[in-house]
C-alpha positions as CSV (number, residue, x, y, z in Angstrom):
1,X,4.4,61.0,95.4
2,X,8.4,61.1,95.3
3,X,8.3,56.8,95.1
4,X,5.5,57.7,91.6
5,X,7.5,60.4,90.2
6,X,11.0,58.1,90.0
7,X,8.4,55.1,88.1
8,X,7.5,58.0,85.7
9,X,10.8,59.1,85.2
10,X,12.2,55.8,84.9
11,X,10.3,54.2,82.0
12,X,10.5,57.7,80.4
13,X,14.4,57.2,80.2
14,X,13.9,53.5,79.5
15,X,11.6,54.6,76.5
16,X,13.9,57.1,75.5
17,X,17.3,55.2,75.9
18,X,15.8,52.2,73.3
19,X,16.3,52.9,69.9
20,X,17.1,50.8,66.8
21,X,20.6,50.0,65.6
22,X,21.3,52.2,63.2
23,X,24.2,50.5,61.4
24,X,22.5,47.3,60.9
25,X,20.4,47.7,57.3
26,X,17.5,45.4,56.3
27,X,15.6,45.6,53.3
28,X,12.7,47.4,55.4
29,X,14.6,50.5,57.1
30,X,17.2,50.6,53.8
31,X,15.7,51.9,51.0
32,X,14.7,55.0,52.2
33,X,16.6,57.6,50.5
34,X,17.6,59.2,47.1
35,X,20.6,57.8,48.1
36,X,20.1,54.6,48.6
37,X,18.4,54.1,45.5
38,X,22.1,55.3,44.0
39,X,23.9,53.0,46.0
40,X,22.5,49.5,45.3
41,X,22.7,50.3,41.5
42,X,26.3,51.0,41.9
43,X,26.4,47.6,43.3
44,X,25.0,46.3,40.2
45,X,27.9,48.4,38.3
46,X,30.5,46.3,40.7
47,X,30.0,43.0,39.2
48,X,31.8,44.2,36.0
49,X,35.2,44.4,36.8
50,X,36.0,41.5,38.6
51,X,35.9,39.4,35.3
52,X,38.9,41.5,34.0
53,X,40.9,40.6,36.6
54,X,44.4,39.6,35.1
55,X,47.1,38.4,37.2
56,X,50.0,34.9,37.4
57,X,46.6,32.8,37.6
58,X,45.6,34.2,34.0
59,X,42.3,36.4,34.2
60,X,38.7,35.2,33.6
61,X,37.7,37.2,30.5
62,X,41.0,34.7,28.7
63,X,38.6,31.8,29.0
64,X,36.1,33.5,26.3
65,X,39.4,33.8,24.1
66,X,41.2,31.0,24.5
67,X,38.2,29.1,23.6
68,X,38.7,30.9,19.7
69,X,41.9,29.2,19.4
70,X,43.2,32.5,18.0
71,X,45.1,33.1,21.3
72,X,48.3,31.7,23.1
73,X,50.0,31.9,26.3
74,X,53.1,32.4,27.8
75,X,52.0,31.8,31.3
76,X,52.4,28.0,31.8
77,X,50.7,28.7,35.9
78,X,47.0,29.6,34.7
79,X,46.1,26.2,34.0
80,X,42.3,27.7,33.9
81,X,43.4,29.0,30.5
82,X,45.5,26.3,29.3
83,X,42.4,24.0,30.0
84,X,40.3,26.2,27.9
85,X,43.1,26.9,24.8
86,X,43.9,22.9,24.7
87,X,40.0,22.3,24.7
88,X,40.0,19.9,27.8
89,X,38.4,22.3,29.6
90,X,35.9,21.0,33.0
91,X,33.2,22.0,35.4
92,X,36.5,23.1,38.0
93,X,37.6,25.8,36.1
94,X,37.6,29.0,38.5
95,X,37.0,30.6,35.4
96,X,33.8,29.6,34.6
97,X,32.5,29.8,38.6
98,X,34.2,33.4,38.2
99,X,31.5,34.3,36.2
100,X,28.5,32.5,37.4
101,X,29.1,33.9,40.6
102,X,29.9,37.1,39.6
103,X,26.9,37.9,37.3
104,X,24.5,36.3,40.0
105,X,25.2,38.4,42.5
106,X,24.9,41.4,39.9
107,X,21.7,39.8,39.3
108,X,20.8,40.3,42.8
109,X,21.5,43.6,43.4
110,X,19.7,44.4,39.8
111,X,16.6,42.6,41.7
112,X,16.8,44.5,44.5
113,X,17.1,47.7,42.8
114,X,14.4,47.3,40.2
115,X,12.1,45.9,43.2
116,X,12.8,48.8,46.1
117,X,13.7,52.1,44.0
118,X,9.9,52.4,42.9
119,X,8.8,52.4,46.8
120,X,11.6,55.4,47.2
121,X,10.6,59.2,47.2
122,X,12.6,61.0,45.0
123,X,12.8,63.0,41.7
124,X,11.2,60.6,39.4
125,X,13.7,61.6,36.1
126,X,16.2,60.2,38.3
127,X,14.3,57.3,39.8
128,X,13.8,56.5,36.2
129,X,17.2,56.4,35.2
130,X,18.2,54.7,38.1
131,X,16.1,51.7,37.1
132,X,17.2,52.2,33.7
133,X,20.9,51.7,34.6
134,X,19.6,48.5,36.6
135,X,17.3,46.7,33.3
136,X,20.6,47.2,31.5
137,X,22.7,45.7,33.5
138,X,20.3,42.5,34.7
139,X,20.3,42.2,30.7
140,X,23.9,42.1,30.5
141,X,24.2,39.7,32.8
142,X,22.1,37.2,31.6
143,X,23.0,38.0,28.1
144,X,26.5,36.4,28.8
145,X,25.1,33.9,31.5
146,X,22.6,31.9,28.7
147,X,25.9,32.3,26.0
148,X,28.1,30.8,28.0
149,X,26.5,28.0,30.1
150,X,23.1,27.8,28.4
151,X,20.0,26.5,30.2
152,X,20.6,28.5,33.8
153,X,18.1,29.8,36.5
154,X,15.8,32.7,35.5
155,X,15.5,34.7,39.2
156,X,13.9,38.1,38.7
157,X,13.1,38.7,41.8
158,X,14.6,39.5,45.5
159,X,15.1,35.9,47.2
160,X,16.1,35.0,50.7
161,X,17.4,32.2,52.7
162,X,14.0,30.8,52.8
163,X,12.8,31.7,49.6
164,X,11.6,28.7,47.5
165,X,13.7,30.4,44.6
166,X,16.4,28.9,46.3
167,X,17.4,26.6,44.3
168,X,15.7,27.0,41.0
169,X,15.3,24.8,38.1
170,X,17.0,26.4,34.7
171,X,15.1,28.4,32.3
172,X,15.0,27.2,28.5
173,X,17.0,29.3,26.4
174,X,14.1,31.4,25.3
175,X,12.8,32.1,28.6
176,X,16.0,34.2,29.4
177,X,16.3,35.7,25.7
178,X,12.6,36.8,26.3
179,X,13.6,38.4,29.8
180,X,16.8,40.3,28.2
181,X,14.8,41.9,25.5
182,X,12.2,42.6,28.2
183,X,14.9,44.5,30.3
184,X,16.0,46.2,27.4
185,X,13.2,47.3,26.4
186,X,11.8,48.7,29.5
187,X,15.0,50.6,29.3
188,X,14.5,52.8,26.6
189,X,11.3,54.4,28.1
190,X,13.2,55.3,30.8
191,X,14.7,58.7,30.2
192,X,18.2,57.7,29.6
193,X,20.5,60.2,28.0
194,X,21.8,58.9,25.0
195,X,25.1,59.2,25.2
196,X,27.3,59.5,28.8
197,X,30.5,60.5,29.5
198,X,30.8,59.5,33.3
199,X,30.7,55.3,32.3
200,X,27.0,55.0,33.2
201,X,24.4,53.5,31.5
202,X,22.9,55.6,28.5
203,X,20.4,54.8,25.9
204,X,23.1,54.4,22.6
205,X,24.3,51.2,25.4
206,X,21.0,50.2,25.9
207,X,20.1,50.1,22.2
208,X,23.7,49.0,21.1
209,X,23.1,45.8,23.4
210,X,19.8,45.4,22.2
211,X,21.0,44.8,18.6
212,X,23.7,42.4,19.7
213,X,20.8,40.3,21.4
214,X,18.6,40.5,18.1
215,X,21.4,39.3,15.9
216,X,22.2,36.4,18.4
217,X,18.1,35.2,18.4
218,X,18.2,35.5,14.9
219,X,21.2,32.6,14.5
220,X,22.0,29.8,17.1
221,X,20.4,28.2,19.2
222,X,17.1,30.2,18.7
223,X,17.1,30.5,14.8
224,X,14.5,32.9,14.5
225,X,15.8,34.2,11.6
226,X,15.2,37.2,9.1
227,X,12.9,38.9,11.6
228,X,15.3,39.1,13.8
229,X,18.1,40.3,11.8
230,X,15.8,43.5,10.8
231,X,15.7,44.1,14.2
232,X,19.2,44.2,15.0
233,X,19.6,46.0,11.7
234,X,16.6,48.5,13.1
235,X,18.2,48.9,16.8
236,X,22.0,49.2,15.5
237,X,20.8,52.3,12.8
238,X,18.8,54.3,15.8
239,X,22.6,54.0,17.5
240,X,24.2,55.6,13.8
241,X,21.3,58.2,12.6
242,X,21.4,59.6,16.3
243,X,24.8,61.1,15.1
244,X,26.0,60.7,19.0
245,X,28.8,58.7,18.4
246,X,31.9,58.2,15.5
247,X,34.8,56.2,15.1
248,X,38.4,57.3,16.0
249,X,40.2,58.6,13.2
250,X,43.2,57.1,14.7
251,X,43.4,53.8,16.3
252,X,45.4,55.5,19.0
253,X,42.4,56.7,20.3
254,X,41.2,53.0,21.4
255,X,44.3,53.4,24.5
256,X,43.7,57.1,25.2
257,X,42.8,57.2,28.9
258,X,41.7,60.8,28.5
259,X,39.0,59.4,25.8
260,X,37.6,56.8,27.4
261,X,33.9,57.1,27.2
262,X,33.9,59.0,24.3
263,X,33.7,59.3,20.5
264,X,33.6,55.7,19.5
265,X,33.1,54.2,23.1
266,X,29.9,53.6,24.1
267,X,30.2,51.4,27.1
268,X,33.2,50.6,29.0
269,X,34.1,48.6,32.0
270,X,35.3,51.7,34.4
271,X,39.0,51.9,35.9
272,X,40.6,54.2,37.8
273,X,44.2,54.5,38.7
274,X,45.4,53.5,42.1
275,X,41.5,53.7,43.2
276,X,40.5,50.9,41.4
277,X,43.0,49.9,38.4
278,X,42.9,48.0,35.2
279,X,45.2,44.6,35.9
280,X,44.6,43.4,32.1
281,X,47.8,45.6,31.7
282,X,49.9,43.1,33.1
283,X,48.3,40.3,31.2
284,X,49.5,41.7,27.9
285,X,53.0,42.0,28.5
286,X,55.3,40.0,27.9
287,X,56.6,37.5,30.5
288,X,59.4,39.2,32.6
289,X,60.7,40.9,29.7
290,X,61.2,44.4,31.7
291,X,59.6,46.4,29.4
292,X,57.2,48.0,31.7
293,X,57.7,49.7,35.2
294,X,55.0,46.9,36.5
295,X,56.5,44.4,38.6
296,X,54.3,42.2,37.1
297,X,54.1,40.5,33.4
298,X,52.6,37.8,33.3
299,X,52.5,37.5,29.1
300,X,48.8,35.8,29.9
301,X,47.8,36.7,26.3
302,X,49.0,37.6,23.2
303,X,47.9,37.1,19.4
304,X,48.1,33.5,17.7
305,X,50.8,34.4,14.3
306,X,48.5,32.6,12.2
307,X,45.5,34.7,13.0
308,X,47.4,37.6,12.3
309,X,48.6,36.1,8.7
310,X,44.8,36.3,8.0
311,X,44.7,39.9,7.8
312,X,44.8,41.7,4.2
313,X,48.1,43.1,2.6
314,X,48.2,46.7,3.7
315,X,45.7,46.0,6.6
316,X,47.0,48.9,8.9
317,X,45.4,47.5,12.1
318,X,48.3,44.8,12.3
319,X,51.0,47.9,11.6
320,X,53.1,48.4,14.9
321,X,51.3,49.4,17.7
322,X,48.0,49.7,15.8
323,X,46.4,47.0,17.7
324,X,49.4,44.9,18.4
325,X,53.0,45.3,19.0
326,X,56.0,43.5,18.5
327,X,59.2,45.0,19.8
328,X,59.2,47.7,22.8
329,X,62.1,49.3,24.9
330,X,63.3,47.9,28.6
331,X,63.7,49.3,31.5
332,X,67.7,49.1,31.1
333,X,67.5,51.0,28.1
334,X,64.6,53.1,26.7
335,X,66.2,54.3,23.7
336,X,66.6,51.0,21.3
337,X,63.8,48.6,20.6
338,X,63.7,44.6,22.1
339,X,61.8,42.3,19.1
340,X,59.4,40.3,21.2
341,X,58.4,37.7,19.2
342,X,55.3,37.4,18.9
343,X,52.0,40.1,18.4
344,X,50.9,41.4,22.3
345,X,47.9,43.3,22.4
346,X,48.3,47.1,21.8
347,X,44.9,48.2,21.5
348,X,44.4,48.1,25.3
349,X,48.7,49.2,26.0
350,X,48.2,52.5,28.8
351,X,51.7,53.6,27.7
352,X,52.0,56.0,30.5
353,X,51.0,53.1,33.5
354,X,53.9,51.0,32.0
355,X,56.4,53.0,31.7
356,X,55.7,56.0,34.5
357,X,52.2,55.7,37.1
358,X,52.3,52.1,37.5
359,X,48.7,51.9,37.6
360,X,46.8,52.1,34.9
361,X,42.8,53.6,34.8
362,X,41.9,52.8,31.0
363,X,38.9,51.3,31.0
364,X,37.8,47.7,29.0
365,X,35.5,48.5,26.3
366,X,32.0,46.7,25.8
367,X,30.5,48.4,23.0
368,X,32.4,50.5,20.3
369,X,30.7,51.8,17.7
370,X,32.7,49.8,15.2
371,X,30.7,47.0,16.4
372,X,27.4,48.5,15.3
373,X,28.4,49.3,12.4
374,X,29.6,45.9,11.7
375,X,26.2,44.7,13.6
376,X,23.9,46.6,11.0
377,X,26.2,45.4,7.8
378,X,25.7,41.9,8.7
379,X,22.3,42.3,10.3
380,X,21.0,44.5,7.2
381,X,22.3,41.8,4.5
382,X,20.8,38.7,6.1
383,X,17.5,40.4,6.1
384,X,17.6,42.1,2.5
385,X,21.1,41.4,0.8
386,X,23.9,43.9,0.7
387,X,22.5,47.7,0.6
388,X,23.9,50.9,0.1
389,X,24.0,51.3,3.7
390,X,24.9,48.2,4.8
391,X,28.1,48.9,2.3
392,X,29.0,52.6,4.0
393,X,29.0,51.1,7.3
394,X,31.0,48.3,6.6
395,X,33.5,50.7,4.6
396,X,33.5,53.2,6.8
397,X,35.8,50.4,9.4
398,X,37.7,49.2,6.1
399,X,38.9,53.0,5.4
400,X,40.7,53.3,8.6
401,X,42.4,50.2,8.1
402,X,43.3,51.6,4.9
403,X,42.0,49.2,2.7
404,X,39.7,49.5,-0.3
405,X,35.9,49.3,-0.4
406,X,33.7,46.8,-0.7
407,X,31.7,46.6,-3.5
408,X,29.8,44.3,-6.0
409,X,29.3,41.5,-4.0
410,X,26.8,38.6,-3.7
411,X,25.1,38.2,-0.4
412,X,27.0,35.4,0.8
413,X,30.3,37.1,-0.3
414,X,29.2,40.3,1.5
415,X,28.8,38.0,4.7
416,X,32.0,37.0,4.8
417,X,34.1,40.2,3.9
418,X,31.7,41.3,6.7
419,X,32.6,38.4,9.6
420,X,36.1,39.2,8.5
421,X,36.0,42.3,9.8
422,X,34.2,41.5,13.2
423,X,37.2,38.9,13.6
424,X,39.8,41.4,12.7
425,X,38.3,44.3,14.0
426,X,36.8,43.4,17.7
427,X,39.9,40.6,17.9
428,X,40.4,39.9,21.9
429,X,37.7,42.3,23.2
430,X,35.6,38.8,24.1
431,X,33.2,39.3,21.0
432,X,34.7,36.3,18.7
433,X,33.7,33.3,21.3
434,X,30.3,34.5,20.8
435,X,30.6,35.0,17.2
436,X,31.2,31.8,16.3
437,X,29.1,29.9,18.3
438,X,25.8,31.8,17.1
439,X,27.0,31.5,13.4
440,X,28.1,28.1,14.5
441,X,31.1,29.3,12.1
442,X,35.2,29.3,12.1
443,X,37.8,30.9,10.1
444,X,40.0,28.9,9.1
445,X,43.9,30.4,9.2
446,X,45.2,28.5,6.3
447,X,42.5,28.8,4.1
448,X,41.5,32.0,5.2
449,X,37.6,30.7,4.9
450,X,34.6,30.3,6.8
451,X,34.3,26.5,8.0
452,X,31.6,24.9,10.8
453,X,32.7,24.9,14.0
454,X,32.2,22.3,15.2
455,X,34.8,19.8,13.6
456,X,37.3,23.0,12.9
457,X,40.7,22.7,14.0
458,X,42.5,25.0,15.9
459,X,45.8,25.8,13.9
460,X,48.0,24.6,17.1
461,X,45.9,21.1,16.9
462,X,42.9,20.4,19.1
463,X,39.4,20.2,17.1
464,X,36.0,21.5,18.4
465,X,33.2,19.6,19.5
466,X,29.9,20.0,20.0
467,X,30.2,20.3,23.7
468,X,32.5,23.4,23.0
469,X,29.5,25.2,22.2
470,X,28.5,26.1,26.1
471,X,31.0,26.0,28.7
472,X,30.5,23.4,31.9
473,X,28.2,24.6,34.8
474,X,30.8,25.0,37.6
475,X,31.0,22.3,39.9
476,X,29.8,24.2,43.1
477,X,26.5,25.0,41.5
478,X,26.0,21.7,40.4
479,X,26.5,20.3,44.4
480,X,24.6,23.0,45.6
481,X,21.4,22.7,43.5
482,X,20.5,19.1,42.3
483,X,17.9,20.7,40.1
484,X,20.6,21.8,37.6
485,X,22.0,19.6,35.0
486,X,25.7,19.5,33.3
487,X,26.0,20.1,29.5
488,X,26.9,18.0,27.7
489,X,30.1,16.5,27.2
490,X,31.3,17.9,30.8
């Protein structure tokens, strides 16, 4: 009996003593919890601030605006952007793998998210959301994934080391257009509030992006046309008669930390001082000019003089400090002014970081609500020539700059005044790049006119080819998955 009662007792405490490790998650005992479901799409969130990264290597986001030829360097160690500015740019540029890496692994997570947070059991408005938050942002990725490098893989679902997905051929252009809007889409039926203050995701985002993608499928490559552009027009006026959102009345209000996420931004890349700060501050300064309590400056970027010569008389955006600056105090003496130069970047300056904190959490801004108004001018005129409407909008970003209205003006006059403004008004927040490959248009800064771009000539000397419409597929992906091909030219 005693020699039976120790067997019982012993595989009761055998039993009792085996458990599972707790600390080691798999997709199966993972997603389990409200919280969980938070988690991963705050992973997805992660993959946005990584490209802003600024430091003595240059920053990836430069490589969309060197490649306008409208900026210039002082930083003679970030080859990656010297590359891209003298347009010899190739598939080794950690710029570009930056990126692709980057946005993939956002992909992932989006994948995972949108796949497991249905099986969670939880409030539903907020499982809704949730997925909401994670459409948006597998749009965004690929949105800048099939602008930048073209043909790429199309994964939307979760993959593994032996999934078949692998290594996956590309997707045609369309395929991935197709899937954004899809995303998008899905996105507004998902319960988003239309306007949010914390950074997330919120249906004025969703709609805004939704209009930039329109506009893109309506020009190059896709060409699909006037529909298209009445879409964008359609998507970009739900963002203005929702009343949600305005434009500064200031253009101090574009480097307020306290108002980011506010008023006229409607989706911003998050920062937060000493937690998790913004670095593109020391890519603006000047190079080791000791203007700012940083250690660093790096003068990675700064305005090309000619662009800023093609600004109107009286344009108050290229006043001091408006959106750039040209002379600033030094550390040795904050009470008289040092000329610089040259025109450094203003509209994204945190004032109190340089000179005070050190660390600056002003966020990056994505969409502004100058850029849907811009959007629905341009959008509205391709589709049915210059309206009323398309006229106020347009105005409405000409009136803070304190110039005069537009008025009586053929369609293809009403375009340009229009691109104008979306060079001069969204200048070095990564828009331009894009700009000018779907219009498949330049300005040129001695003329001051619209030219193709491929063939224009940057005004520093290198001319665009055709292969400067995509960027190269980064070397590494190209080794790792024969099924991908280089563009062309690379």
């Amino acid at each position: 009996m005693i020699i039976g009662l120790l067997m019982v007792t012993g595989w009761s405490c055998s039993d009792f003593l085996e458990e599972t490790d707790k600390s080691n998650f798999t997709l199966e005992n993972y997603f389990t919890r409200p919280e969980h479901a938070t988690s991963v799409v705050n992973t997805i969130y992660a993959g946005l601030s990584p490209i802003m990264s600024s430091g003595f290597g240059g920053g990836p986001w430069m490589m969309i605006e060197f490649s306008t030829g409208l900026a210039d360097t002082e930083l003679g160690q970030a080859q990656n952007s010297l590359f891209v500015r003298s347009l010899i740019n190739n598939s080794d540029n950690g710029y570009g793998q930056t990126y692709w890496t980057t946005y993939y692994r956002g992909i992932a997570n989006a994948n995972l998210a949108i796949e497991k947070i249905p099986e969670i059991e939880m409030d539903q408005a907020a499982k809704n959301r949730l997925l909401g938050e994670a459409r948006f942002l597998r749009a965004y990725y690929y949105y800048h994934l099939v602008r930048i490098f073209g043909q790429i893989p199309l994964i939307t679902s979760v993959i593994d080391l032996t999934s078949p997905e692998m290594y996956p051929e590309p997707s045609t252009v369309d395929a991935v257009y197709n899937q954004i809007v899809e995303d998008l889409t899905i996105a507004e039926t998902l319960g988003l509030p239309f306007k949010e203050v914390t950074g997330r995701v919120s249906m004025g985002a969703v709609k805004s992006m939704l209009s930039s993608v329109y506009m893109t499928m309506a020009g190059y490559p896709l060409q699909k046309g006037s529909e298209y552009y009445q879409l964008a027009a359609n998507k970009a006026n739900e963002v203005i008669q929702s009343g949600q959102f305005s434009l500064f009345e200031s253009y101090s209000g574009l480097n307020t930390v306290e108002l980011k996420n506010q008023v006229e931004h409607i989706f911003m890349i998050q920062y937060a001082a000493f937690i998790l700060p913004n670095t593109v501050q020391q890519a603006i300064l000047p190079y080791n000019r000791g203007i700012s309590a940083y250690n660093a400056e790096t003068g990675g970027i700064f305005a090309n003089r000619d662009f800023i010569a093609t600004f109107e008389e009286g344009d108050k955006r290229v006043q001091e400090k408006q959106f750039f600056y040209t002379e600033y105090t030094t550390r040795t003496n904050r009470n008289e002014s040092m000329p610089l130069g040259d025109y450094y970047l203003w509209k994204f300056f945190d004032e109190e970081a340089q000179l005070s904190t050190t660390s600056s959490g002003m966020n990056f801004p994505v969409y502004r609500y100058a850029e849907v108004l811009l959007t629905y001018a341009e959008a509205i005129n391709e589709a049915s020539g210059p309206t009323a409407e398309a006229y106020q909008a347009v105005n409405l970003i000409r009136r803070r700059a304190e110039l005069p209205d537009l008025s009586g003006l053929s369609k293809d006059e009403f375009r340009d005044a229009v691109l104008k403004e979306r060079w001069h008004e969204l200048c070095y927040e990564n828009k331009t790049w894009f700009d000018m490959v779907r219009l498949r248009q330049a300005l040129n800064l001695e003329t001051n006119e619209f030219e193709p771009y491929v063939g224009h000539q940057f005004s520093y000397g290198p001319t665009v080819t055709a292969r400067e419409l995509l960027f190269p597929i980064p070397t590494a992906e190209i080794r790792n998955n024969t099924k991908l091909t280089q563009n062309t030219g690379y």
